[in-house]
C-alpha positions as CSV (number, residue, x, y, z in Angstrom):
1,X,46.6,-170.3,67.7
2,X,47.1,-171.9,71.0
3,X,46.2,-168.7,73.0
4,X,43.3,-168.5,70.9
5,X,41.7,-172.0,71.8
6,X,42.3,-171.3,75.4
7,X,39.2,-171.2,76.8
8,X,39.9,-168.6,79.1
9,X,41.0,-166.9,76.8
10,X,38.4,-166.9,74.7
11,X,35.9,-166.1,76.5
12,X,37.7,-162.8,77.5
13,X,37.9,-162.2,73.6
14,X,34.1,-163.0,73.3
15,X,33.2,-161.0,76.0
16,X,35.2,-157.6,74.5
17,X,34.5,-158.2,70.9
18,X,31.0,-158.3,71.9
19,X,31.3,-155.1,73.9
20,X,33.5,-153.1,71.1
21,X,30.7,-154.1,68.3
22,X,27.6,-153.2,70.5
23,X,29.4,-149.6,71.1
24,X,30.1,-148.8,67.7
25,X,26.6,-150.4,66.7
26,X,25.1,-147.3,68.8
27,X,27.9,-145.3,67.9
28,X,27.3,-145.3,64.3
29,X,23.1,-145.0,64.5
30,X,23.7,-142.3,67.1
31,X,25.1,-139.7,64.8
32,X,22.2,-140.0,62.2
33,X,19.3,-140.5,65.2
34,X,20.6,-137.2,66.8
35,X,20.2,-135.6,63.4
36,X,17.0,-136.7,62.7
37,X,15.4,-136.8,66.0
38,X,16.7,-133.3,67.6
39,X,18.3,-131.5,64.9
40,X,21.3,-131.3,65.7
41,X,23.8,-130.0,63.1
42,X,27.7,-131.8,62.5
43,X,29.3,-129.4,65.1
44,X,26.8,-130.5,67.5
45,X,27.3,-134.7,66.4
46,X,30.9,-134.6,66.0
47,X,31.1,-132.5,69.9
48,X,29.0,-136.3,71.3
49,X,32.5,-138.1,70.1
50,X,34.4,-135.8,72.1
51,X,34.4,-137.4,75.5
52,X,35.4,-140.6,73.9
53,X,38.7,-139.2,72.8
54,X,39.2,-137.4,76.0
55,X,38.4,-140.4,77.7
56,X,41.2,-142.6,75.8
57,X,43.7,-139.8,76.4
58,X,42.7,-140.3,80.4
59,X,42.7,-143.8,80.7
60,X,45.8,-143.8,78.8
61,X,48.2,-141.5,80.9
62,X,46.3,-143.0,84.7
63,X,45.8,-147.0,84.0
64,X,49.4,-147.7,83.8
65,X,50.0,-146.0,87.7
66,X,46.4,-147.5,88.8
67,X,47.1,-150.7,87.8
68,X,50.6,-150.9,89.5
69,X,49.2,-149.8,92.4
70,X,46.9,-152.6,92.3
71,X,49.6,-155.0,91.6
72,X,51.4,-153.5,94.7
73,X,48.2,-153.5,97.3
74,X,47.8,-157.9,96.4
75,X,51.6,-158.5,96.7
76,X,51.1,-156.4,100.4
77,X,48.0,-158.6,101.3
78,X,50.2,-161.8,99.9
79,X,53.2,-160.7,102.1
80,X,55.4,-160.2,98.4
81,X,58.2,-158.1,98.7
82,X,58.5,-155.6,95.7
83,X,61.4,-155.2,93.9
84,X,61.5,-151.2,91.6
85,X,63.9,-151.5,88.6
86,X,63.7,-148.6,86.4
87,X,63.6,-149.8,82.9
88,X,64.3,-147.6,79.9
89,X,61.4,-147.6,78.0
90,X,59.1,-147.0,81.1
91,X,60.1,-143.5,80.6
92,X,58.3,-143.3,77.3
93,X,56.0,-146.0,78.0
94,X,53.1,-143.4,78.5
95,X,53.5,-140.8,75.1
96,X,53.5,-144.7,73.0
97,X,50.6,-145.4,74.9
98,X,48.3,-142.0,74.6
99,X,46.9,-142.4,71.2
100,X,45.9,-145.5,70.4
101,X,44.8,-145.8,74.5
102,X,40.8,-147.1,74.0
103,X,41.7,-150.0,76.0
104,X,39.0,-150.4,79.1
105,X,36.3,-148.4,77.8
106,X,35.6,-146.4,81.2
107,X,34.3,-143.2,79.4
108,X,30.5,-142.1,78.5
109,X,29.4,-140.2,75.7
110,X,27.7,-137.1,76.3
111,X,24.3,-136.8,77.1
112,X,22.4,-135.2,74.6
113,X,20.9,-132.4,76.9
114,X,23.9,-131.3,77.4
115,X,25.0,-130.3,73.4
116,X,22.2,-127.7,73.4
């Protein structure tokens, strides 16, 4: 409860809550508007949530490797020195983390001129 009152903390909460729930908002009005509008049958809908999987999968197996080399540019400019360990479960660390890896939302959904 504490982390949740911080107000830092929150704020960061807010901010992605509010991002998740407009995404699946348009998400979920997209695949009946695309129906509708251009007549697009279930391949064609189901082929617009495609990228988003594809995009998890991505951001899954390169975040880990771009965000240590983030860490490792700061601790340069900071004059850190950088101690490697190799832990055991860094070995696995990337197969746990491909599924369920919708974590920065850097992908786009297809276009829809691009499903015809």
């Amino acid at each position: 409860m504490k982390t949740v009152l911080d107000i830092e903390t929150w704020v960061i909460l807010n901010r992605t809550g509010l991002l998740f729930a407009g995404f699946y908002a348009v998400m979920t009005g997209a695949s009946t508007s695309f129906s509708k509008i251009y007549h697009f049958n279930d391949i064609h809908v189901a082929l617009m949530y495609l990228p988003i999987g594809g995009g998890g999968i991505v951001l899954a197996l390169t975040s880990g490797r771009i965000l240590d080399w983030n860490y490792r540019r700061h601790a340069k400019h900071a004059g850190l020195a950088i101690v490697k360990t190799e832990r055991p479960c860094s070995k696995s660390r990337g197969w746990e983390l491909l599924l369920p890896g919708v974590r920065m939302n850097v992908h786009r959904p297809t276009p829809p001129f691009l499903l015809q």
